[in-house]
C-alpha positions as CSV (number, residue, x, y, z in Angstrom):
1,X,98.0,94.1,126.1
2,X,100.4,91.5,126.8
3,X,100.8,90.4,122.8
4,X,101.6,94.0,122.4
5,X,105.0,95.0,121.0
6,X,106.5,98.0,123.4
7,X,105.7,100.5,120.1
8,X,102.2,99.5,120.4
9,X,102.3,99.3,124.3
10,X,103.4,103.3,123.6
11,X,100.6,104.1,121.7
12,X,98.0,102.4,123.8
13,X,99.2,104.2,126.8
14,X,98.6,107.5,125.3
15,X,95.5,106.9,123.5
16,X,92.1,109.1,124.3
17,X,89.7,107.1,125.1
18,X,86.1,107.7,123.0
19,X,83.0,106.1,122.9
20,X,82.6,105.6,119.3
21,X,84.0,106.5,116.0
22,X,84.1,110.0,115.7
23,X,84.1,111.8,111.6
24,X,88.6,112.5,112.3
25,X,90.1,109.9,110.7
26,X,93.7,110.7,111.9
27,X,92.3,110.7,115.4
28,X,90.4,107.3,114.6
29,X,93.4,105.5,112.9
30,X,96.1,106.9,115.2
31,X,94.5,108.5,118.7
32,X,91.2,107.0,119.6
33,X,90.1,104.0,121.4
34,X,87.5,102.7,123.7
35,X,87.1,100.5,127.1
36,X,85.8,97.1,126.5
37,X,84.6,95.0,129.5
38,X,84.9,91.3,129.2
39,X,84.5,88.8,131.9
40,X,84.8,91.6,134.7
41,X,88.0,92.9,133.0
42,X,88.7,96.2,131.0
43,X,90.0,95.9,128.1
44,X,91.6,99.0,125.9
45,X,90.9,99.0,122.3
46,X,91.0,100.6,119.3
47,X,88.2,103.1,117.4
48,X,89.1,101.3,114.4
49,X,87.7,97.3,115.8
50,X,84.5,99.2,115.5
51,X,85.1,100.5,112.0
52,X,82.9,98.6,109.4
53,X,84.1,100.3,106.6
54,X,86.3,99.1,103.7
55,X,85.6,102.0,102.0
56,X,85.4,105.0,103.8
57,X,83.3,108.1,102.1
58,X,83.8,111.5,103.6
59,X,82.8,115.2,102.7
60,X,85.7,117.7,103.5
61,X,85.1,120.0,106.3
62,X,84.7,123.5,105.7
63,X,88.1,124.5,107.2
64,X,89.8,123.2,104.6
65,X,87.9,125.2,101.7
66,X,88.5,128.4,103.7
67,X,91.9,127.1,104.0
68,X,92.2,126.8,100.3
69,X,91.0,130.6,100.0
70,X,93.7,131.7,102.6
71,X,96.3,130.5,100.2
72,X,95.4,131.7,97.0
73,X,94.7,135.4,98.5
74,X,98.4,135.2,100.0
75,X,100.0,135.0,96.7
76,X,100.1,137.3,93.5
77,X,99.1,134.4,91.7
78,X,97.8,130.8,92.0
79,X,97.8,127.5,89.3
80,X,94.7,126.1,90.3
81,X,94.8,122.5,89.0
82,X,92.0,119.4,89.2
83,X,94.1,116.5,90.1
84,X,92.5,112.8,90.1
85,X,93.7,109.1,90.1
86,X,92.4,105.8,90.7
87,X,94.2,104.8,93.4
88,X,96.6,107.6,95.6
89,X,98.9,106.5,98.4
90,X,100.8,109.1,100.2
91,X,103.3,108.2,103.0
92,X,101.2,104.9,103.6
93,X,101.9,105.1,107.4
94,X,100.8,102.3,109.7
95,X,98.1,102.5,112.1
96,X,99.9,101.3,115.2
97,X,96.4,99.4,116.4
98,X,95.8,97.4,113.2
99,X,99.0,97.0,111.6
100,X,97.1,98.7,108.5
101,X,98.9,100.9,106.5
102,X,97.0,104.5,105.1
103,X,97.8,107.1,103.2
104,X,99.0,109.9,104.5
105,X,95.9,112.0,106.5
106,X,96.3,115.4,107.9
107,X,96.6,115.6,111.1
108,X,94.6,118.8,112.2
109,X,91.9,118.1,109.4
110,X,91.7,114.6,109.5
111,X,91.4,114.1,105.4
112,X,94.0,112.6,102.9
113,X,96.3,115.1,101.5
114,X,99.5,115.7,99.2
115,X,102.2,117.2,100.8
116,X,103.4,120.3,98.9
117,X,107.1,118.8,98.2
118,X,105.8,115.7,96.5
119,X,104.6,117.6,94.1
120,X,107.7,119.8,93.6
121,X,109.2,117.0,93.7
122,X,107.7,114.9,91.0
123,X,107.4,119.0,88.4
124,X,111.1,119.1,88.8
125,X,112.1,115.5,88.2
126,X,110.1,115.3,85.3
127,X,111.8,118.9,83.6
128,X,115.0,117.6,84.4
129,X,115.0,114.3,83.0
130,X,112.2,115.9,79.6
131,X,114.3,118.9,78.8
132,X,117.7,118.4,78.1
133,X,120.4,121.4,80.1
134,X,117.4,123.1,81.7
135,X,119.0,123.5,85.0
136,X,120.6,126.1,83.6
137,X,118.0,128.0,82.3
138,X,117.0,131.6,83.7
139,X,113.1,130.6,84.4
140,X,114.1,127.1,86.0
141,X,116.4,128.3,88.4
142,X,113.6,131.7,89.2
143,X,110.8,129.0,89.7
144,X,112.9,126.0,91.8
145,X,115.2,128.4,93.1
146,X,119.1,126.8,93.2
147,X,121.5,126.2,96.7
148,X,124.2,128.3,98.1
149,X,127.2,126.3,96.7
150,X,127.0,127.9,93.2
151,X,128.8,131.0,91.3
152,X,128.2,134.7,92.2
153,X,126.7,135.0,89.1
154,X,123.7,132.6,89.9
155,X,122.1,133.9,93.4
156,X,118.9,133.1,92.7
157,X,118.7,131.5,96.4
158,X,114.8,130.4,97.3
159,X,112.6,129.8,93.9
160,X,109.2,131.7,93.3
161,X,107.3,128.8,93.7
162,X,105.1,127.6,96.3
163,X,103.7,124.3,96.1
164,X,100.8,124.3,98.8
165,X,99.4,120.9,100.3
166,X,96.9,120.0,98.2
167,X,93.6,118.9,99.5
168,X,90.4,116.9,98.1
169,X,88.0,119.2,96.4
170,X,84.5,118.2,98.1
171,X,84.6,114.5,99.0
172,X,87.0,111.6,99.3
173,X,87.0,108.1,99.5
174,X,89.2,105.6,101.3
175,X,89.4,101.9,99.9
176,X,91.0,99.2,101.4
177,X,93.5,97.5,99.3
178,X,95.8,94.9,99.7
179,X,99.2,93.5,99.1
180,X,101.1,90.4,99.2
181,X,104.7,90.4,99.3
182,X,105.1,86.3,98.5
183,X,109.1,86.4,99.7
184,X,109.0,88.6,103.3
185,X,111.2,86.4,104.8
186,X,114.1,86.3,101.6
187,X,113.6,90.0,102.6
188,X,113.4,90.1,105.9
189,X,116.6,88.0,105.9
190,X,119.2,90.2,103.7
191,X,119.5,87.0,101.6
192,X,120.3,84.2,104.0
193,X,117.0,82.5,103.7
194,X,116.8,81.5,100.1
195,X,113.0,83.1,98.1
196,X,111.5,79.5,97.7
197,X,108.3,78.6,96.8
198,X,107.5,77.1,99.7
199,X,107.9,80.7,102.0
200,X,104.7,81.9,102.7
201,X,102.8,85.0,101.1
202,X,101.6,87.6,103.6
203,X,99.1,89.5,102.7
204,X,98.5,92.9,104.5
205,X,95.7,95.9,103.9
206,X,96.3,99.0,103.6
207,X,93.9,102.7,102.2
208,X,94.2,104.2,99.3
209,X,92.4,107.5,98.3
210,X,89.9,106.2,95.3
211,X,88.9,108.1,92.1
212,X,89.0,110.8,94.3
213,X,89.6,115.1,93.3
214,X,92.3,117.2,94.6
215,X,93.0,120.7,94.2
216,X,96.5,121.2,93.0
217,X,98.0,125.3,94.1
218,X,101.1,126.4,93.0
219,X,101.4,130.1,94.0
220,X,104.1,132.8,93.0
221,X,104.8,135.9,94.9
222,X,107.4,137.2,92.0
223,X,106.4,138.0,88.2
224,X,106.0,135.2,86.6
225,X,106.3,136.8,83.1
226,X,109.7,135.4,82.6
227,X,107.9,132.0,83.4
228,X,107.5,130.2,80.2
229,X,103.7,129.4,79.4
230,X,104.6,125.8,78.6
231,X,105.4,125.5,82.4
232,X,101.6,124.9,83.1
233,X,101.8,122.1,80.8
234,X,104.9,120.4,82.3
235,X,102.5,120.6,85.8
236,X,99.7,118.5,83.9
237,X,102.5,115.8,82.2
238,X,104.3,115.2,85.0
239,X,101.1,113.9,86.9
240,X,99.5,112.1,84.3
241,X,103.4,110.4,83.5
242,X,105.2,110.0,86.5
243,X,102.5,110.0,89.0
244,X,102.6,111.2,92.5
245,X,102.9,108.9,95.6
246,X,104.2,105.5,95.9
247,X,103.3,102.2,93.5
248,X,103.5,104.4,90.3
249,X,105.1,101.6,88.4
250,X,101.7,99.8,88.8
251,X,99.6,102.4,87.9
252,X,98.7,104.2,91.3
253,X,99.2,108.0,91.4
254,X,98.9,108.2,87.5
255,X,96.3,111.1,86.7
256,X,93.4,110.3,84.5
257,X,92.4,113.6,85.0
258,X,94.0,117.0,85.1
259,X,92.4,120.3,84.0
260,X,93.5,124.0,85.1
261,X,90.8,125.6,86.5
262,X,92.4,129.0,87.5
263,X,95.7,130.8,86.8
């Protein structure tokens, strides 16, 4: 442990040990590891030395499709939308072990997931900036709701829509990918090393969820008859144009499919 950084050092301390890998990724990336013994000594190590896999193929446990149902029965209705991508990074935190960066995994379920405000986030930003003065439409403001600093005449407060964390339908799978940033140290720098050809490229690894399924929910608790039906449509374009996740300028996040399934 002595090439440690203290971060790492932190981790390592408060890591459960385990025997071998177990089928909870969070756990395996960020929790788990095992006692080596090596020339009388014990050494601490990650679960993830022992991981084989570049691509990592998982079925979803059934916690998470009873989880699913629990949502759509707590809401008047539910947007049900099939949501897939080539490649999906979320978050893309780093494993503190491996220095590996993955997308963002749930940390009770142990699966890759969309947090429910990226997707508001990326619905809203794509209205605003497709259809001029909507802010200022009735059925925006009902749906995204609108802050406390505006006019008595628009306390609309908290909007009708709840964007659930979206989960993979039946499967997943994890593929390694990499990166090479060809001018860290220009970066790394603020400028004062000049981005020469003769700096180094680094490469680093990090997971991506592959061609893999999730199931979008958007729930509302109010009627939603004021709720234009071309609303469902600006759900499907704003996935397949602006993405969700990071790298969307390169094509990750962009849907190559999307297909309502239940409303």
């Amino acid at each position: 442990m002595k090439n440690l950084n203290n971060n790492q050092k932190t981790f390592f301390s408060r890591a459960q040990l385990q025997k071998e890998e177990s089928n909870h990724l969070y756990s395996n990336f960020f929790r788990y590891a095992y006692i080596e013994e090596k020339k009388n000594k014990k050494i601490l190590k990650p679960i993830m030395t022992i991981m084989k896999e570049d691509n990592i193929n998982r079925e979803i446990p059934g916690n998470v499709v009873k989880y699913r149902d629990i949502l759509k029965k707590s809401v008047n209705t539910c947007y049900t939308i099939r949501y897939k991508a080539e490649k999906l990074i979320i978050g893309s935190a780093l494993s503190p072990y491996t220095g590996d960066a993955m997308t963002t995994l749930h940390p009770i379920y142990g699966v890759p997931y969309i947090p429910g405000s990226a997707i508001k986030g990326v619905v809203k930003q794509y209205i605003i900036h497709e259809i001029p003065d909507v802010e200022q439409e009735h059925w925006f403001k009902k749906v995204f709701g609108i802050s406390n600093d505006n006019t008595e005449e628009d306390k609309y407060g908290q909007g009708c829509a709840i964007f659930f964390d979206s989960f993979p339908d039946k499967a997943f799978e994890l593929a390694k990918d990499v990166q090479t940033p060809h001018f860290s140290e220009y970066y790394g720098s603020e400028g004062e090393i000049s981005p020469t050809d003769d700096l180094f490229p680094i490469p680093f690894n990090f997971y991506v969820a592959k061609n893999t399924t999730f199931i979008i929910q958007i729930g509302f608790d109010d009627n939603i008859q004021e709720i234009p039906d071309g609303f469902k449509q600006y759900i499907m374009e704003a996935l397949t144009e602006y993405g969700l996740g990071g790298k969307t300028s390169v094509g990750y996040g962009l849907a190559v499919e999307t297909k309502l399934i239940c409303d």
